[in-house]
Z-matrix of the N, CA and C atoms (Angstrom, degrees):
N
C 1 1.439
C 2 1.516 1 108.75
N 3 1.003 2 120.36 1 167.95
C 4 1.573 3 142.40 2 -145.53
C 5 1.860 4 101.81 3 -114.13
N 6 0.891 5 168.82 4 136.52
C 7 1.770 6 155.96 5 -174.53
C 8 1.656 7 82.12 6 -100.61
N 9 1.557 8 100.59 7 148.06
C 10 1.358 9 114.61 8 168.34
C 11 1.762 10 106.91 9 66.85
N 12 1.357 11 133.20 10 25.32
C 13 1.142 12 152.44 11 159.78
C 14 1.456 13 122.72 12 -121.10
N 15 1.150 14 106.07 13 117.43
C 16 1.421 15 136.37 14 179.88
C 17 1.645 16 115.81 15 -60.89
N 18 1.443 17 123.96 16 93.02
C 19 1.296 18 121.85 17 -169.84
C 20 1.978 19 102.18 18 -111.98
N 21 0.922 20 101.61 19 155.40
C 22 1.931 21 120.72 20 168.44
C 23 1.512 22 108.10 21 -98.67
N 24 0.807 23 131.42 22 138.55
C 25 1.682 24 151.85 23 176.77
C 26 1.609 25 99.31 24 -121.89
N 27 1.464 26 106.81 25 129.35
C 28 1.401 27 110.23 26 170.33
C 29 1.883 28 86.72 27 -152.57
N 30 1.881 29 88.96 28 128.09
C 31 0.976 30 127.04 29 -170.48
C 32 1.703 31 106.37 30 -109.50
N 33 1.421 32 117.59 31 114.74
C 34 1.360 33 101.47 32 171.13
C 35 1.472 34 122.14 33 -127.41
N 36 0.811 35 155.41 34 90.53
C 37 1.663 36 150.47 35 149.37
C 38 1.395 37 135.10 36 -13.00
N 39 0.874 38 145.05 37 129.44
C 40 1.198 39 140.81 38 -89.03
C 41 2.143 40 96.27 39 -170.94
N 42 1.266 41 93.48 40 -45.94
C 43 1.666 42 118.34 41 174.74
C 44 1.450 43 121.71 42 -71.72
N 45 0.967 44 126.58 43 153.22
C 46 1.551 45 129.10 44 -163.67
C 47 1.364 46 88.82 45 -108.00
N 48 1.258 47 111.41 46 174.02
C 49 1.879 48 124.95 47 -167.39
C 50 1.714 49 90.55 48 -77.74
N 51 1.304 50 120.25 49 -23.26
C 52 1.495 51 120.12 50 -170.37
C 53 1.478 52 102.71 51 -78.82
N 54 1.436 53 123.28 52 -24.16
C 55 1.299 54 97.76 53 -177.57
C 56 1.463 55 132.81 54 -46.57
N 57 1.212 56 120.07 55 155.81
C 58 1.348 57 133.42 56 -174.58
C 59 1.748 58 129.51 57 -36.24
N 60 1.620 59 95.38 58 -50.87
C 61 1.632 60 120.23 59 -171.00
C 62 1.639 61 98.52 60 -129.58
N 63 1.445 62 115.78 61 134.72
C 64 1.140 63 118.90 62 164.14
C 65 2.145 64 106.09 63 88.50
N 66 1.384 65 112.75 64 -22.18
C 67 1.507 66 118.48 65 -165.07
C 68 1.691 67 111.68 66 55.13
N 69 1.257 68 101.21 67 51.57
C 70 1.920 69 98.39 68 -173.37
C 71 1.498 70 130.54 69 73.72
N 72 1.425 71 96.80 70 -11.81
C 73 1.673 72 88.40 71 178.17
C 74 1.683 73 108.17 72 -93.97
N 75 1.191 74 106.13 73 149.13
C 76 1.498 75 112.32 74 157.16
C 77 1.464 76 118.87 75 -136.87
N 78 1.483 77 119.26 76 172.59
C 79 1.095 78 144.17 77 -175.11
C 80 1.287 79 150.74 78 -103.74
N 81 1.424 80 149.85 79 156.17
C 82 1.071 81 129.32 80 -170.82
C 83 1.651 82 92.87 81 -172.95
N 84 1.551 83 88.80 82 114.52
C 85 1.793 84 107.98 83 -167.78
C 86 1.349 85 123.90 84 -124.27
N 87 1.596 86 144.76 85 104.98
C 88 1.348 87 131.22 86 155.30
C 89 1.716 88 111.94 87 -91.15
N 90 1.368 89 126.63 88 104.85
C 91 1.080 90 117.93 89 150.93
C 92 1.734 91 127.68 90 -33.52
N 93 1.026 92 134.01 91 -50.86
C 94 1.019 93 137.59 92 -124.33
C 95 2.088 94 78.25 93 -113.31
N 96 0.867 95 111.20 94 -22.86
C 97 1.434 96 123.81 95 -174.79
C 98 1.484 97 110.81 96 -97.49
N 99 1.469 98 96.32 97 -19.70
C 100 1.833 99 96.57 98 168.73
C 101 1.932 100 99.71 99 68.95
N 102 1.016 101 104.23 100 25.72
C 103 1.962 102 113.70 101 -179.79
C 104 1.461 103 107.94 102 -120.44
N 105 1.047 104 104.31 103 124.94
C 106 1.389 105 131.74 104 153.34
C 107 1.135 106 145.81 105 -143.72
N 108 1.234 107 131.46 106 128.83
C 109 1.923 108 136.19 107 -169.86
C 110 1.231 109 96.86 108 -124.36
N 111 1.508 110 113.05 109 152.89
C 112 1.847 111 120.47 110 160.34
C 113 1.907 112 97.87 111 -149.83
N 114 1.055 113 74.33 112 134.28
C 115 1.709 114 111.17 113 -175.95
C 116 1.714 115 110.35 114 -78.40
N 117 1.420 116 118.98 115 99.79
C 118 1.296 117 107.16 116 179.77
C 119 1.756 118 120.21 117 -69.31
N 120 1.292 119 110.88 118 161.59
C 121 1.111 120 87.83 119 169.98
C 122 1.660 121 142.66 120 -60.72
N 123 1.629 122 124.10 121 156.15
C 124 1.197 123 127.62 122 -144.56
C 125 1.546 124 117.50 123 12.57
N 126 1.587 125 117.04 124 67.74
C 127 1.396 126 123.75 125 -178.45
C 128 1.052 127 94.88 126 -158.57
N 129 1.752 128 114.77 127 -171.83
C 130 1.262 129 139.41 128 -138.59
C 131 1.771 130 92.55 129 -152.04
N 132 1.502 131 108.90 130 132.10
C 133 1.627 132 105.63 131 147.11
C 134 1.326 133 122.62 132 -140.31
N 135 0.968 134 150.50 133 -168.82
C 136 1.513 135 133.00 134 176.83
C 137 1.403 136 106.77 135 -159.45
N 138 1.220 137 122.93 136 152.49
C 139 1.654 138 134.21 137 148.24
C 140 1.533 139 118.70 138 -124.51
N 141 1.681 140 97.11 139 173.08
C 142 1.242 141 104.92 140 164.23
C 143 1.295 142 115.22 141 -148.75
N 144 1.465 143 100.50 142 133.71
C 145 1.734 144 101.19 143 179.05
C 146 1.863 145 97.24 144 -136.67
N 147 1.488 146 96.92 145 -173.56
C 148 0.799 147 131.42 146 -147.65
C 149 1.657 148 113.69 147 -107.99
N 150 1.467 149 143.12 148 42.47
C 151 1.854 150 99.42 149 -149.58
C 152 1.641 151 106.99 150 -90.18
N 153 1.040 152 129.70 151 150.41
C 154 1.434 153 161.30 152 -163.04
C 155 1.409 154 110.38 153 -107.37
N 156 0.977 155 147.33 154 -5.74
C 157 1.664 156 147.03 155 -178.86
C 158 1.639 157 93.64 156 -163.12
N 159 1.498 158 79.62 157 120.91
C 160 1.627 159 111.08 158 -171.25
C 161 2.039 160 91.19 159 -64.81
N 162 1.157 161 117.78 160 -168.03
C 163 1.131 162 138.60 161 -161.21
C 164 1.764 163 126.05 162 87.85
N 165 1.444 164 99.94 163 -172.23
C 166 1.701 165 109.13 164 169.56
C 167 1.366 166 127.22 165 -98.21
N 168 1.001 167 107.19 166 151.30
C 169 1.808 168 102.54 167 -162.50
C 170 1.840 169 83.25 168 -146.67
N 171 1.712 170 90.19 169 153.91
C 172 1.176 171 80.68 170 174.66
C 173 1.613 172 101.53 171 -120.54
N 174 1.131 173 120.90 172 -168.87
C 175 1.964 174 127.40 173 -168.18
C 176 1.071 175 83.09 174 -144.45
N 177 1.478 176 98.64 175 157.87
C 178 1.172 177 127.03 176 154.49
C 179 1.903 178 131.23 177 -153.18
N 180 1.181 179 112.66 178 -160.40
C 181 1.458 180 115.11 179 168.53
C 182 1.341 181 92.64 180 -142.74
N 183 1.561 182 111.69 181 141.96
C 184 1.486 183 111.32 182 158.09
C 185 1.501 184 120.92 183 -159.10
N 186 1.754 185 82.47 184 58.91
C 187 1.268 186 85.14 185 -176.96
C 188 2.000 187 99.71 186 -112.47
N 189 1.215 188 110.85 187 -37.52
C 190 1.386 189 120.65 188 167.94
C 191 1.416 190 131.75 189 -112.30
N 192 1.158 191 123.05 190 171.04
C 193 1.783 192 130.62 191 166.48
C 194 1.985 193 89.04 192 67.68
N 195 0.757 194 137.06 193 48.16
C 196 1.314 195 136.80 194 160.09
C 197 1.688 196 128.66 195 87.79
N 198 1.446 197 88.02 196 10.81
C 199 1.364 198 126.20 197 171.30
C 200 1.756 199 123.66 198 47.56
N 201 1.234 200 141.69 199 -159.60
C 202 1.513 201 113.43 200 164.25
C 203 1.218 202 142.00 201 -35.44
N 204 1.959 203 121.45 202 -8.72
C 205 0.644 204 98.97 203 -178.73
C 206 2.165 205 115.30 204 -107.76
N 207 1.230 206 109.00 205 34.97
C 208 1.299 207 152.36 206 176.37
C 209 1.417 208 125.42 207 -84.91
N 210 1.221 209 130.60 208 67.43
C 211 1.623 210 138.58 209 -154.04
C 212 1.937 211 101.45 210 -42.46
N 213 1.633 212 98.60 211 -40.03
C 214 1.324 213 103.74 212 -163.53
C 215 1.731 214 111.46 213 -83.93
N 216 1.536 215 118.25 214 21.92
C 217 1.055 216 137.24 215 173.96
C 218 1.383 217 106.35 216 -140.14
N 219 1.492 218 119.86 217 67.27
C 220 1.161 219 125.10 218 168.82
C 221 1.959 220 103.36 219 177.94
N 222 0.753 221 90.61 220 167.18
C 223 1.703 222 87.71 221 -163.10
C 224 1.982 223 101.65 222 -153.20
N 225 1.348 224 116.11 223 -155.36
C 226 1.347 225 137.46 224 -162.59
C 227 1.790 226 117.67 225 -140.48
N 228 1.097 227 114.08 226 96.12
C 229 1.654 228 108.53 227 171.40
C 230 1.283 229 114.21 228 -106.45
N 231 1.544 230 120.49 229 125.33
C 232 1.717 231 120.68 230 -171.00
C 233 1.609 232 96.00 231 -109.85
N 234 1.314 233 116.60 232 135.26
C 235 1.407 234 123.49 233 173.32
C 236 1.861 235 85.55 234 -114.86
N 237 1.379 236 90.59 235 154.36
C 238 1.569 237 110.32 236 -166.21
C 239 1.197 238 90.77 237 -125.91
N 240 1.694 239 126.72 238 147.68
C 241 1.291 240 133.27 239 155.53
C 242 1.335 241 115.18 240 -48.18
């Protein structure tokens, strides 16, 4: 991503309310970005922000599968000058 560029996030789920962990919803989180979306089950939600200071941030979900503290539910976002 670009700093000072305006991006959309669309989050979709995939899981039925029956799933196991979480009841189908999932997530998609930067603290540090003050962003968050959650995806109901078999649905879609979206945002849009903004970030302003380039660097790495990391995301996550923690709402299912063992939540932040789950390597494979957390990932890498690079904002570029």
């Amino acid at each position: 991503m670009k700093a000072g560029v305006p991006i959309t996030l669309r989050l979709t789920s995939v899981d039925n309310r029956y799933h196991t962990d979480g009841g189908g919803q999932h997530q998609w989180a930067v603290d540090e970005l003050d962003v968050s979306v959650v995806a109901p089950p078999l649905g879609n939600n979206s945002v849009t922000f903004t970030p302003d200071t380039p660097g790495t941030y990391t995301f996550y979900c923690d709402i299912c599968c063992g939540g932040r503290a789950n390597p494979s539910m957390q990932g890498t976002l690079v904002v570029e000058a």
